[in-house]
N, CA, C, O and CB atoms as a CASP TS submission, in Angstrom:
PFRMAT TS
TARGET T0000
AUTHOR 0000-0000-0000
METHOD Language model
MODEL 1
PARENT N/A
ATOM      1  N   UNK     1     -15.126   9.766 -24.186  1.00  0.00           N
ATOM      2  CA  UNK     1     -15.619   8.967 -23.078  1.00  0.00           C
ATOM      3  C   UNK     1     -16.020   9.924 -21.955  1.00  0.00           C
ATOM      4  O   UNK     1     -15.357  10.686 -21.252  1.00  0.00           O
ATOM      5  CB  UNK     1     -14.541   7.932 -22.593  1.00  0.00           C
ATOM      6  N   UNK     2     -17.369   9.625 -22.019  1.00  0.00           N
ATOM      7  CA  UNK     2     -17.772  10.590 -20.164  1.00  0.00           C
ATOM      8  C   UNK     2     -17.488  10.352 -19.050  1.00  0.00           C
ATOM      9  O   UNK     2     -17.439   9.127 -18.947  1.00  0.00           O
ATOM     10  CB  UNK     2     -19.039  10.698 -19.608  1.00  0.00           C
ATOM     11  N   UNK     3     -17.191  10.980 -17.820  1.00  0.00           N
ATOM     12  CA  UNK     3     -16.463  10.589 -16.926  1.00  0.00           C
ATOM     13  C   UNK     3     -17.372   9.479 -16.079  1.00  0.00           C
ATOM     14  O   UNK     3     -16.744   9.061 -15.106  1.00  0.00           O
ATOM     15  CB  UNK     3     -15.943  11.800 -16.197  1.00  0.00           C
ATOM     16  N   UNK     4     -18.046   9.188 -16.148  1.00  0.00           N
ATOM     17  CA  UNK     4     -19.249   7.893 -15.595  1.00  0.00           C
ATOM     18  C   UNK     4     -18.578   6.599 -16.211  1.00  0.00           C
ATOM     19  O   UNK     4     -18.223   5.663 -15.496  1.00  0.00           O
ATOM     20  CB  UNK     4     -21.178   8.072 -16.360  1.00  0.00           C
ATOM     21  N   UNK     5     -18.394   6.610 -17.884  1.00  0.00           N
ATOM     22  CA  UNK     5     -17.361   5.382 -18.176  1.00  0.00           C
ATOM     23  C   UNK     5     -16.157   5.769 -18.220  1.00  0.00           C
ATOM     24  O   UNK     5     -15.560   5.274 -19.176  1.00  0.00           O
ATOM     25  CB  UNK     5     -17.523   4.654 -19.413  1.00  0.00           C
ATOM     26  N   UNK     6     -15.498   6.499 -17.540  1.00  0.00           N
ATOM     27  CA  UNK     6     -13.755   6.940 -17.439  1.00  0.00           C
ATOM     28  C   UNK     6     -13.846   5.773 -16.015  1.00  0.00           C
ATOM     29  O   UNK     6     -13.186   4.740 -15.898  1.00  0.00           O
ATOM     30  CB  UNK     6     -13.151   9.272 -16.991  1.00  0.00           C
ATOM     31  N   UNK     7     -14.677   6.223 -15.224  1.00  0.00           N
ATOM     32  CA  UNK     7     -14.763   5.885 -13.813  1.00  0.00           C
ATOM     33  C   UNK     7     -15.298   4.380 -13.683  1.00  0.00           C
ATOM     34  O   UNK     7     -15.250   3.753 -12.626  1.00  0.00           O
ATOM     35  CB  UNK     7     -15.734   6.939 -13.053  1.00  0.00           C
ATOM     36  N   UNK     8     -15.757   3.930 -14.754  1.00  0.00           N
ATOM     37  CA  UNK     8     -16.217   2.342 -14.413  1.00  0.00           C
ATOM     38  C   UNK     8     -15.416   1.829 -14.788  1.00  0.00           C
ATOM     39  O   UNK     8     -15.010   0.913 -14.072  1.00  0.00           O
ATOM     40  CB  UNK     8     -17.360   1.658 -14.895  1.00  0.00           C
ATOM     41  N   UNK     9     -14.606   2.101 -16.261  1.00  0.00           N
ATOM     42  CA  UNK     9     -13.276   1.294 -16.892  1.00  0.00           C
ATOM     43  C   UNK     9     -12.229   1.619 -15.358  1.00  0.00           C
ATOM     44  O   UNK     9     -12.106   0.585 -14.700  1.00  0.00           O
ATOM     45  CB  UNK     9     -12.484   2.235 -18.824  1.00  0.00           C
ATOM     46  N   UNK    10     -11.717   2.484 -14.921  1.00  0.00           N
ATOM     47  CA  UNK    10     -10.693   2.797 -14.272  1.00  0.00           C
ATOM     48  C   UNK    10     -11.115   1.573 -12.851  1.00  0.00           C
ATOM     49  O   UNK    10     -10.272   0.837 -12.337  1.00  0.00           O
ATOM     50  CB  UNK    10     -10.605   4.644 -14.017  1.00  0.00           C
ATOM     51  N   UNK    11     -12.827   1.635 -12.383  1.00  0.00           N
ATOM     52  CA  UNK    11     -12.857   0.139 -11.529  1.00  0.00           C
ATOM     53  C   UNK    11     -12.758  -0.679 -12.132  1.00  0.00           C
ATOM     54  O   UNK    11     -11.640  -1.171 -11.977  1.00  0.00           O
ATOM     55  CB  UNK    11     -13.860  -0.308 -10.818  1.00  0.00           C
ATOM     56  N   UNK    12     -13.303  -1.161 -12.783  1.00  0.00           N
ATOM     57  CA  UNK    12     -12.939  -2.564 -13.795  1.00  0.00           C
ATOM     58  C   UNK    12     -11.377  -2.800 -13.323  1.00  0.00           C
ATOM     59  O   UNK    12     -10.746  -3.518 -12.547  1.00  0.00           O
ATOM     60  CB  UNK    12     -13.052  -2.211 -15.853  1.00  0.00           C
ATOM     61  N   UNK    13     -11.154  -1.763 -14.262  1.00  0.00           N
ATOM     62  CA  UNK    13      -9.569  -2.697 -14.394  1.00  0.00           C
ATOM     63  C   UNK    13      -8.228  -3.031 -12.769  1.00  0.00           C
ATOM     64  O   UNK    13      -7.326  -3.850 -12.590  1.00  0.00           O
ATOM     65  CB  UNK    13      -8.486  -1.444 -15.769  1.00  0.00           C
ATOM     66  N   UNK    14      -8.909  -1.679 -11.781  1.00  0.00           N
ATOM     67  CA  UNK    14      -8.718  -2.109 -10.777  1.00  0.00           C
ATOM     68  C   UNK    14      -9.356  -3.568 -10.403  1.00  0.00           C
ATOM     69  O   UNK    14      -8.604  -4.473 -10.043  1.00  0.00           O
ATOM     70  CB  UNK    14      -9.024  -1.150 -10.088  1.00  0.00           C
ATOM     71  N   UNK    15     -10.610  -3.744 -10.490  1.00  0.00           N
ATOM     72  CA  UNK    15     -10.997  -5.246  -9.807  1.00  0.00           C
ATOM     73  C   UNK    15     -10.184  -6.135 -10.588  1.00  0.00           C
ATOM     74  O   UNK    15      -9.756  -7.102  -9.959  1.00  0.00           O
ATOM     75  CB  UNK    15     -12.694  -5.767  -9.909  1.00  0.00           C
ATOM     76  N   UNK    16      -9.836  -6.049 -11.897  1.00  0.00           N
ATOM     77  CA  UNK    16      -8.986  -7.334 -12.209  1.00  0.00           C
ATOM     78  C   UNK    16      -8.026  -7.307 -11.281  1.00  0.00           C
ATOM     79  O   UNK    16      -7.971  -8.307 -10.565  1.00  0.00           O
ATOM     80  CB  UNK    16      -8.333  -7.444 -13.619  1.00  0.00           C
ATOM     81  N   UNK    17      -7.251  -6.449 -11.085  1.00  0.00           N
ATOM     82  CA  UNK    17      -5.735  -6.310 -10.715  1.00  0.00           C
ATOM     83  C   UNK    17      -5.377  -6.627  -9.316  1.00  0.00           C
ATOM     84  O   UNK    17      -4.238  -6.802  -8.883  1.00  0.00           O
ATOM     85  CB  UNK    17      -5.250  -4.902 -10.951  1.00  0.00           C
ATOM     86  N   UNK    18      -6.679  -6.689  -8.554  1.00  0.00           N
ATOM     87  CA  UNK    18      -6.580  -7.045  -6.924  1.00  0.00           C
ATOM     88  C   UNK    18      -7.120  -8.766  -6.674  1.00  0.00           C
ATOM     89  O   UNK    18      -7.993  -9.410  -7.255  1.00  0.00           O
ATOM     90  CB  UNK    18      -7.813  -5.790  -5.923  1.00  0.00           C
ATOM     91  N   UNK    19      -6.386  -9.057  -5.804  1.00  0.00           N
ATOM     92  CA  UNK    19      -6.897 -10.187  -5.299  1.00  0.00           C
ATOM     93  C   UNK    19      -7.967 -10.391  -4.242  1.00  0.00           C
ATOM     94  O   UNK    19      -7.865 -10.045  -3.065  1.00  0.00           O
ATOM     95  CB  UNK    19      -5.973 -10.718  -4.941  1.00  0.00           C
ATOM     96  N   UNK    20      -9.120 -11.061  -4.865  1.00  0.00           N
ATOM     97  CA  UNK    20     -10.540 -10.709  -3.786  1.00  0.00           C
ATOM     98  C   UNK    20      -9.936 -11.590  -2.483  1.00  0.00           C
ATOM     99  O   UNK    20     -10.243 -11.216  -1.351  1.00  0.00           O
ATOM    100  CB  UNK    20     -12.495 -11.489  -4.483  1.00  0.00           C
ATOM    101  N   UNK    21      -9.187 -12.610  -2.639  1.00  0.00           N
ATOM    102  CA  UNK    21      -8.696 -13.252  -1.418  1.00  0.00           C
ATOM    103  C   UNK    21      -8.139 -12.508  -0.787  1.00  0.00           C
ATOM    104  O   UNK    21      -8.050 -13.178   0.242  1.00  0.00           O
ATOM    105  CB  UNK    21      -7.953 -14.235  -1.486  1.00  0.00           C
ATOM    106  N   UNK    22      -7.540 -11.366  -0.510  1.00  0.00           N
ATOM    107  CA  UNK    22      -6.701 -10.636   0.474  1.00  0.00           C
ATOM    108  C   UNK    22      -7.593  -9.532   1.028  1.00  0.00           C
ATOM    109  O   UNK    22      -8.123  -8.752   0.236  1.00  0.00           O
ATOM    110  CB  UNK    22      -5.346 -10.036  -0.186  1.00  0.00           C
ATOM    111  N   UNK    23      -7.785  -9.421   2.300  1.00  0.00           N
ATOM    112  CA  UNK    23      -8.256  -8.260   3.052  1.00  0.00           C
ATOM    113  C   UNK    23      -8.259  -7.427   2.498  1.00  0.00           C
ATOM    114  O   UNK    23      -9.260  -7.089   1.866  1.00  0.00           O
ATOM    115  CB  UNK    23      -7.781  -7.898   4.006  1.00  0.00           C
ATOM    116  N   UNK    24      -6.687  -6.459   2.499  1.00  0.00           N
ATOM    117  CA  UNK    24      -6.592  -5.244   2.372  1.00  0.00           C
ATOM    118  C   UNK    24      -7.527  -5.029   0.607  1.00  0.00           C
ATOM    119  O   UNK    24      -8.522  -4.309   0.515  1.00  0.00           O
ATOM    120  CB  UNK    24      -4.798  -4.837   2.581  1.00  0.00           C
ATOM    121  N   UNK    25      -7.099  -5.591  -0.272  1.00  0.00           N
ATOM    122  CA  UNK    25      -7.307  -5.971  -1.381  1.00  0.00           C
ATOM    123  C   UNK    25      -9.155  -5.238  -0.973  1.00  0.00           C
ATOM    124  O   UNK    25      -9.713  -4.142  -1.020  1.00  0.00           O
ATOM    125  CB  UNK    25      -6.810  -7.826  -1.734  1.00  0.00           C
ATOM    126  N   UNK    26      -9.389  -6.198  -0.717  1.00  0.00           N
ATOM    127  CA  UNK    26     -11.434  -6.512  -0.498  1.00  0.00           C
ATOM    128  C   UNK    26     -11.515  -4.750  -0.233  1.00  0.00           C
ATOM    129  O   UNK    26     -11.925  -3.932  -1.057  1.00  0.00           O
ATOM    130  CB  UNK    26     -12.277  -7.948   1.596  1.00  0.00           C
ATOM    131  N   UNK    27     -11.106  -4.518   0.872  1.00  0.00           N
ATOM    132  CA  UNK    27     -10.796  -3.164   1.774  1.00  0.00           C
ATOM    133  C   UNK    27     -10.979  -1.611   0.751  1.00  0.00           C
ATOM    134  O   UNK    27     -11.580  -0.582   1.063  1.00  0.00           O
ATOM    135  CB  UNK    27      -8.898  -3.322   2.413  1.00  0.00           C
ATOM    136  N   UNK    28     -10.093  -1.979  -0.744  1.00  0.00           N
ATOM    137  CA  UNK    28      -9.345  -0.909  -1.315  1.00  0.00           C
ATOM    138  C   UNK    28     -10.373  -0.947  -2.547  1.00  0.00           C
ATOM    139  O   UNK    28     -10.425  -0.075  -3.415  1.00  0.00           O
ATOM    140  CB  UNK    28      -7.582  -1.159  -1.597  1.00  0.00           C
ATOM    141  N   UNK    29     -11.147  -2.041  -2.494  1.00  0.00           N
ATOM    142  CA  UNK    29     -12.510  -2.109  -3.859  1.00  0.00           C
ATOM    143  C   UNK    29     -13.409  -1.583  -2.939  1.00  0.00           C
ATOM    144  O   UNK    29     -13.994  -0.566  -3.310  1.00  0.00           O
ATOM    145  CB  UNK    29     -13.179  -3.877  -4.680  1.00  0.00           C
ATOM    146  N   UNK    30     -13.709  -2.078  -1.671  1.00  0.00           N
ATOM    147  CA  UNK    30     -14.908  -1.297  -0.800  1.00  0.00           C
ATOM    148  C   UNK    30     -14.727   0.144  -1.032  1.00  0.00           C
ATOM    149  O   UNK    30     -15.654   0.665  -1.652  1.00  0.00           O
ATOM    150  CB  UNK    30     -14.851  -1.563   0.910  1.00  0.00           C
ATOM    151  N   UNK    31     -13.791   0.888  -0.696  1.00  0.00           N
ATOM    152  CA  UNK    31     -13.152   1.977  -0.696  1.00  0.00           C
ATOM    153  C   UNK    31     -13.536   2.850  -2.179  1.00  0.00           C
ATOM    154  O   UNK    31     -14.288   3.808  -2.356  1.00  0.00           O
ATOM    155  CB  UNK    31     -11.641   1.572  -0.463  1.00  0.00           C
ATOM    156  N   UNK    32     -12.847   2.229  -2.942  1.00  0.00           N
ATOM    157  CA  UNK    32     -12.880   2.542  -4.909  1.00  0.00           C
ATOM    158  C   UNK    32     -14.723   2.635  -4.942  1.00  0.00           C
ATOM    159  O   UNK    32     -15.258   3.620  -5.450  1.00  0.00           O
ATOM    160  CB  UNK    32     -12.002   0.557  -6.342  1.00  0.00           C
ATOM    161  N   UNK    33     -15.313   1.830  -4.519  1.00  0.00           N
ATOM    162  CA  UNK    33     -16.746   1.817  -4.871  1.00  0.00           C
ATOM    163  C   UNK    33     -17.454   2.717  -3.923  1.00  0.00           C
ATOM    164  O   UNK    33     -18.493   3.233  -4.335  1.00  0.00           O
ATOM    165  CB  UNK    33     -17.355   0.388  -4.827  1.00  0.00           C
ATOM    166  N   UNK    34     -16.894   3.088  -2.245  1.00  0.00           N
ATOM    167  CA  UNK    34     -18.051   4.255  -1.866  1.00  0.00           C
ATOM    168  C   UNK    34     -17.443   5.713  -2.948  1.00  0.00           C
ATOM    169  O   UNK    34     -18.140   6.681  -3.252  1.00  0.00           O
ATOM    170  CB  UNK    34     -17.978   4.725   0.332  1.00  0.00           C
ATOM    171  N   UNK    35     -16.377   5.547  -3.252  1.00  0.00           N
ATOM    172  CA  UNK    35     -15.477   6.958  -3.855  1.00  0.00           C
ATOM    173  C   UNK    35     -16.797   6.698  -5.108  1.00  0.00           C
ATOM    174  O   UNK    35     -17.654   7.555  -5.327  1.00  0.00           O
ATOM    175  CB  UNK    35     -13.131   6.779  -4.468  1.00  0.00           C
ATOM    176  N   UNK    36     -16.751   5.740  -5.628  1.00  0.00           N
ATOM    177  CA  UNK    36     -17.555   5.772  -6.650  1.00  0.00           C
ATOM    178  C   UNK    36     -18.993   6.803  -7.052  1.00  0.00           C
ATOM    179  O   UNK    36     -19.330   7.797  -7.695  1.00  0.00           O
ATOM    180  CB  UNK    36     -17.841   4.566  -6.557  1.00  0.00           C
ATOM    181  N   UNK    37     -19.635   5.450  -5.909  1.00  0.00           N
ATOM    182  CA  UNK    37     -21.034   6.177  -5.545  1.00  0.00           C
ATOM    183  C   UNK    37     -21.150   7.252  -4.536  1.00  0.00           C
ATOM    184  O   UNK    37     -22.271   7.497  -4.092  1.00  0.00           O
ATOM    185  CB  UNK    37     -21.966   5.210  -5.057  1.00  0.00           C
ATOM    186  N   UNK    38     -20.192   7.878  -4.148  1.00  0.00           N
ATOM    187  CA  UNK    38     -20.135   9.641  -3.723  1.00  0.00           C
ATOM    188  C   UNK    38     -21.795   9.996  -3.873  1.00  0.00           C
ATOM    189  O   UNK    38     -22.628   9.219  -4.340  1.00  0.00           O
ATOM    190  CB  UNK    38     -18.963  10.856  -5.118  1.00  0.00           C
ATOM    191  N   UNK    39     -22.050  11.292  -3.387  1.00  0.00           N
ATOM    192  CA  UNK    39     -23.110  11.839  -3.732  1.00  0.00           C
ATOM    193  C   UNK    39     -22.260  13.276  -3.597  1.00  0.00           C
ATOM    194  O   UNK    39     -22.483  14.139  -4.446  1.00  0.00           O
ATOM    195  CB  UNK    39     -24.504  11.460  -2.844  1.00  0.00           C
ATOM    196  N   UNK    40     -21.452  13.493  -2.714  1.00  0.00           N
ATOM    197  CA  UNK    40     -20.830  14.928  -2.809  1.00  0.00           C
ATOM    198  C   UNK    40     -19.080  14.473  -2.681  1.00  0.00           C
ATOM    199  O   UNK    40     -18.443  13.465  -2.375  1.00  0.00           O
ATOM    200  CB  UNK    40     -21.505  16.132  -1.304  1.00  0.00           C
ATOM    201  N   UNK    41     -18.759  16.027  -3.163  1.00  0.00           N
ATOM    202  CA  UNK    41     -17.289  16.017  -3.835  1.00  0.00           C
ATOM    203  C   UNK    41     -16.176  15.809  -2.431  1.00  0.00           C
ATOM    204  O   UNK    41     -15.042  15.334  -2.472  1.00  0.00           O
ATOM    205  CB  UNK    41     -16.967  17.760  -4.804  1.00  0.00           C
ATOM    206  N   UNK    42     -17.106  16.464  -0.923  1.00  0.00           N
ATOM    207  CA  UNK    42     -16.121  15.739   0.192  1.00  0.00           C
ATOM    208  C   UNK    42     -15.820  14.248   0.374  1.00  0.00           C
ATOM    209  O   UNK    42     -14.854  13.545   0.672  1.00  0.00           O
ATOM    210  CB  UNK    42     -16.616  16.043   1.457  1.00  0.00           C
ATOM    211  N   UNK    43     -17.194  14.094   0.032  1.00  0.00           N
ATOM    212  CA  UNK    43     -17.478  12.577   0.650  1.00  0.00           C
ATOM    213  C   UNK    43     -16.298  11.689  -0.514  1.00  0.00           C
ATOM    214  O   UNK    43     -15.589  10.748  -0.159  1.00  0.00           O
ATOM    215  CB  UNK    43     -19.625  11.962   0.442  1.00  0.00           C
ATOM    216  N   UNK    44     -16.333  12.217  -1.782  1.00  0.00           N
ATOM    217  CA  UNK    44     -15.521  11.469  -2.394  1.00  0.00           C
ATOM    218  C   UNK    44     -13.984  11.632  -2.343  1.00  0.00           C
ATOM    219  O   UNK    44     -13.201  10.736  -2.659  1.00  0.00           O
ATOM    220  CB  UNK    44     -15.928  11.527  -3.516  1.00  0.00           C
ATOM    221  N   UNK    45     -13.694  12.631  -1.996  1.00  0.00           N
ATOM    222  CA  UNK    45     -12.309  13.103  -1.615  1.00  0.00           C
ATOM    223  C   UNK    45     -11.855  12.329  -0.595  1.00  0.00           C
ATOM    224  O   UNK    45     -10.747  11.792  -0.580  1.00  0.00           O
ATOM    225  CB  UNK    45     -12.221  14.512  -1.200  1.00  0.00           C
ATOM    226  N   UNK    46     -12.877  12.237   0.464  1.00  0.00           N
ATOM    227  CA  UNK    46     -12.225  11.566   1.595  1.00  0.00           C
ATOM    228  C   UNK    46     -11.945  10.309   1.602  1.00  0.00           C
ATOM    229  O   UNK    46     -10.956   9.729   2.050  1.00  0.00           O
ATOM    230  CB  UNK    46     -12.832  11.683   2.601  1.00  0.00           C
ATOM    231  N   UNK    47     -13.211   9.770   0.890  1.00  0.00           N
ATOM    232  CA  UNK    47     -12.827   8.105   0.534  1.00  0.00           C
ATOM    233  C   UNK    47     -11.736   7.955  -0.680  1.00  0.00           C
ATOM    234  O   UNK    47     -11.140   6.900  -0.897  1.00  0.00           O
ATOM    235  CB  UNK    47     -14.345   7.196  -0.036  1.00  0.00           C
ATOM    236  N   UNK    48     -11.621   8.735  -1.175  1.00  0.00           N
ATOM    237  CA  UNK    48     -10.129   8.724  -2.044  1.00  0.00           C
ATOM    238  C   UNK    48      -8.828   8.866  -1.510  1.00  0.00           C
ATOM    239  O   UNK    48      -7.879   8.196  -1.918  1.00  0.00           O
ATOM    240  CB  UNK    48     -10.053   9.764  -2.958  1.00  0.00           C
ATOM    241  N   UNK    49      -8.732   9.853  -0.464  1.00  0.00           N
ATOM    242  CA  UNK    49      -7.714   9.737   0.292  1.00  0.00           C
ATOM    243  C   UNK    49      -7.519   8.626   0.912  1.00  0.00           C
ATOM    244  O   UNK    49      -6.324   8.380   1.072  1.00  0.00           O
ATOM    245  CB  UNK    49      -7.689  10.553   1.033  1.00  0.00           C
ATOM    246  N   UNK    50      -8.407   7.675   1.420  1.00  0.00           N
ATOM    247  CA  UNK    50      -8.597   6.692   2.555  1.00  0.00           C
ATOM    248  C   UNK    50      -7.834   5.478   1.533  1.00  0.00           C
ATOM    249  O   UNK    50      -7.010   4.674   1.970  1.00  0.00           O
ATOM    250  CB  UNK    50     -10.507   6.398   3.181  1.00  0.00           C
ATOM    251  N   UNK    51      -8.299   5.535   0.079  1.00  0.00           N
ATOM    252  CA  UNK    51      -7.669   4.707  -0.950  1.00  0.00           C
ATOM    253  C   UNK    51      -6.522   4.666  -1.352  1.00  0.00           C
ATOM    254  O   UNK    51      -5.937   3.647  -1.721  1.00  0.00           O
ATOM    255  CB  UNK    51      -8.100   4.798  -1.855  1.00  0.00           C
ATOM    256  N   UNK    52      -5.964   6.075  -1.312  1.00  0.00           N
ATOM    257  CA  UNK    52      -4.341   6.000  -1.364  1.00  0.00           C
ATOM    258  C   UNK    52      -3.594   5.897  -0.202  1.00  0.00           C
ATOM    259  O   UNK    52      -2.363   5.896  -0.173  1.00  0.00           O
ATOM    260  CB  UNK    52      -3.769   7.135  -1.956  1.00  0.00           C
ATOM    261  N   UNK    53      -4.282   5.816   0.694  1.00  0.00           N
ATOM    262  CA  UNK    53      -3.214   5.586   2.217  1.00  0.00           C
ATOM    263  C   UNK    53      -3.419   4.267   1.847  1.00  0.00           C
ATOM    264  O   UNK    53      -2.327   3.797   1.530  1.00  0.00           O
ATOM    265  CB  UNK    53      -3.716   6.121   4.130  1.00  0.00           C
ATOM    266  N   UNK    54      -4.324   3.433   1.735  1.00  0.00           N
ATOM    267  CA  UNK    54      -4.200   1.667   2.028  1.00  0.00           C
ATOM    268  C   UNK    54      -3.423   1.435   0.939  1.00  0.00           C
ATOM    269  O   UNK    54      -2.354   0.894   1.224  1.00  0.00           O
ATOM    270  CB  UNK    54      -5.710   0.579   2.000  1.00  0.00           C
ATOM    271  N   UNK    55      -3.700   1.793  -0.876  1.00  0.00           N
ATOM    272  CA  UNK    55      -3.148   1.207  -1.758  1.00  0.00           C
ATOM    273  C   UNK    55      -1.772   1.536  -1.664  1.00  0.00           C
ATOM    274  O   UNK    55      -0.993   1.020  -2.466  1.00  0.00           O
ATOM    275  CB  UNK    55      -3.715   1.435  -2.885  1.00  0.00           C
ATOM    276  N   UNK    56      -1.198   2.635  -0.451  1.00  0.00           N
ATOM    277  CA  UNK    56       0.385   2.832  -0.303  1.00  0.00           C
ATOM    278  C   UNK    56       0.704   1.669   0.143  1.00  0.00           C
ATOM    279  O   UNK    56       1.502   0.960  -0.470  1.00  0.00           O
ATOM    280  CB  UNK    56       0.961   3.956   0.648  1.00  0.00           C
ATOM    281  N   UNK    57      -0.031   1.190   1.596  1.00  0.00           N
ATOM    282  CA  UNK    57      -0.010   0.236   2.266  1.00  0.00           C
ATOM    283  C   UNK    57       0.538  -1.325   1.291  1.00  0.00           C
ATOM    284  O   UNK    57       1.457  -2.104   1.545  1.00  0.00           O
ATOM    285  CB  UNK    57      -1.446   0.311   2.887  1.00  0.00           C
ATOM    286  N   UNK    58      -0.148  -1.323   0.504  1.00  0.00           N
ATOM    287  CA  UNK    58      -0.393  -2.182  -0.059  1.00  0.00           C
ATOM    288  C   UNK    58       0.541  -2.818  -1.239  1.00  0.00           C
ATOM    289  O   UNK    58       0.722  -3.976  -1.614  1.00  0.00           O
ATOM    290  CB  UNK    58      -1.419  -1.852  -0.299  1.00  0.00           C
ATOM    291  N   UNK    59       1.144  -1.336  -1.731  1.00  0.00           N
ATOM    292  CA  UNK    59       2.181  -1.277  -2.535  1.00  0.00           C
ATOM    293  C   UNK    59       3.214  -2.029  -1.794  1.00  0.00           C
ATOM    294  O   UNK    59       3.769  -3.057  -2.183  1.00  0.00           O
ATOM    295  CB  UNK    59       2.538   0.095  -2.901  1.00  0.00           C
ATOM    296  N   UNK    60       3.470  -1.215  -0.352  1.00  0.00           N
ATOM    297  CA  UNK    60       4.898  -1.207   0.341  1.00  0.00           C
ATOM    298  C   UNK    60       4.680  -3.028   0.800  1.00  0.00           C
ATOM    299  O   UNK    60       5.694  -3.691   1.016  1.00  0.00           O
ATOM    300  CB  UNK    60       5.090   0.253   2.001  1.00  0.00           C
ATOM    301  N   UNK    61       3.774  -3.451   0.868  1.00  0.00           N
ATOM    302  CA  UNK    61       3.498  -4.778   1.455  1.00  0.00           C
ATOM    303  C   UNK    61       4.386  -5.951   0.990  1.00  0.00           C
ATOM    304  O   UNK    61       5.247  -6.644   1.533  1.00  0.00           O
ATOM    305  CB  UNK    61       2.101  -5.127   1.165  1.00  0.00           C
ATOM    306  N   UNK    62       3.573  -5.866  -0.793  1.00  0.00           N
ATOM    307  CA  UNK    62       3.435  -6.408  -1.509  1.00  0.00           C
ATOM    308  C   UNK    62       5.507  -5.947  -2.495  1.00  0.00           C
ATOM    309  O   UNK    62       6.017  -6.832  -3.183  1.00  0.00           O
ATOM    310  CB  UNK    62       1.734  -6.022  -1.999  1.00  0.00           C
ATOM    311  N   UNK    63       6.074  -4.890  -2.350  1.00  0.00           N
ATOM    312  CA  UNK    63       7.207  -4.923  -2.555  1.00  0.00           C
ATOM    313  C   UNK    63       7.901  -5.745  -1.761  1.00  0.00           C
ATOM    314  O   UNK    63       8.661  -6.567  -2.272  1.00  0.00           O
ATOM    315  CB  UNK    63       7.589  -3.890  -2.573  1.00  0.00           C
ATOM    316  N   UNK    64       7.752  -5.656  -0.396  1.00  0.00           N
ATOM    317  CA  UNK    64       8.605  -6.240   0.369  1.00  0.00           C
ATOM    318  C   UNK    64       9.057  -7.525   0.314  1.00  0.00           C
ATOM    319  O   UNK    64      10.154  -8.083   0.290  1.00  0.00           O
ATOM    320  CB  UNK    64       8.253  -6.104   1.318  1.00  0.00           C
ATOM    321  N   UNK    65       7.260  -8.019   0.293  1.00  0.00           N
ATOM    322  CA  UNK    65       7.253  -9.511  -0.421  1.00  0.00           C
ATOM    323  C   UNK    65       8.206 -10.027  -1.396  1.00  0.00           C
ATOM    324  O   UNK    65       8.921 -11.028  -1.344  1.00  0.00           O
ATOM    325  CB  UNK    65       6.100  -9.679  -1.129  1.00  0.00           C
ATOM    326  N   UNK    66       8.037  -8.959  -2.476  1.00  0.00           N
ATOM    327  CA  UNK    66       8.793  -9.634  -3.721  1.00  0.00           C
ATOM    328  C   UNK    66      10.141  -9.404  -3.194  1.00  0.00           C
ATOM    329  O   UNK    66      10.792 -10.415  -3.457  1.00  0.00           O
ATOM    330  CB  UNK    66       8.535  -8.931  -5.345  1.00  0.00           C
ATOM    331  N   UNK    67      11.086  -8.290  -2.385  1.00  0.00           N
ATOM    332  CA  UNK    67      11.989  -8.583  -2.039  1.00  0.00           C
ATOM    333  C   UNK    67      12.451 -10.019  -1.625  1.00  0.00           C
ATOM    334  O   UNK    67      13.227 -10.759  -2.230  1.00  0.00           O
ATOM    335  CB  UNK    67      12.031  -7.849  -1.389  1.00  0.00           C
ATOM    336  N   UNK    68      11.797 -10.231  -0.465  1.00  0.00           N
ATOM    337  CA  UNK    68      12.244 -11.538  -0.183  1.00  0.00           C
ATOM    338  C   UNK    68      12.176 -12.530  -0.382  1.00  0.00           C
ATOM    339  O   UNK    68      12.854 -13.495  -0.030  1.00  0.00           O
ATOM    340  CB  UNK    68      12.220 -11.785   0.394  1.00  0.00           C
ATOM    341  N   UNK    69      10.908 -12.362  -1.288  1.00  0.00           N
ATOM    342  CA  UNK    69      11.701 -14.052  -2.105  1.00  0.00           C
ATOM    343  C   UNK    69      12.656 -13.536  -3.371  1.00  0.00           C
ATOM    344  O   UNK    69      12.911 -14.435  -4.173  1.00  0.00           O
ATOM    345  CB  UNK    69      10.143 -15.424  -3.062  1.00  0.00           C
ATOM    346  N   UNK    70      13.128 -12.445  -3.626  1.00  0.00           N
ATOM    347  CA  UNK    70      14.224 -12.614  -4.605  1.00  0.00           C
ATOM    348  C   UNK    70      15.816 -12.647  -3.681  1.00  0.00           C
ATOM    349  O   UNK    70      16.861 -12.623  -4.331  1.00  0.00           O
ATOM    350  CB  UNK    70      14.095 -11.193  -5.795  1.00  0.00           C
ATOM    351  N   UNK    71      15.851 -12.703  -2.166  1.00  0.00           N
ATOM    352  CA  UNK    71      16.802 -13.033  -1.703  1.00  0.00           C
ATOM    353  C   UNK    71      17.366 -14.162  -1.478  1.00  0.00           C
ATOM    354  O   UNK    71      18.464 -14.204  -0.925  1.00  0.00           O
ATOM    355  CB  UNK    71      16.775 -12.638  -1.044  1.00  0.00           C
TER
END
């Protein structure tokens, strides 16, 4: 597999996995897709970084959540 379809399967299966109803969600595919269409290796670095600060965000959110309703 060439990295052009490494990189469309790896969005794909991100867009299943997010909910288009949630901001941050919308936010972290905007994000995944300029990383995508990059034209240079900063530009994509940076919007990759910008993707793992929110999808931390997003993690820690979305744990918390499930904490409390298992209390």
């Amino acid at each position: 597999m060439d990295s052009d379809s490494a990189l469309t399967a790896l969005w794909t299966r991100l867009e299943l996995l997010l909910n288009p109803g949630e901001s941050d969600a919308v936010s972290l595919l905007k994000l995944a897709d300029a990383a995508r269409q990059s034209e240079t290796t900063a530009e994509r670095d940076s919007n990759a970084r910008d993707m793992v600060q929110l999808a931390r965000n997003l993690v820690k959110t979305e744990w918390v959540r499930i904490q409390i309703e298992l209390q």
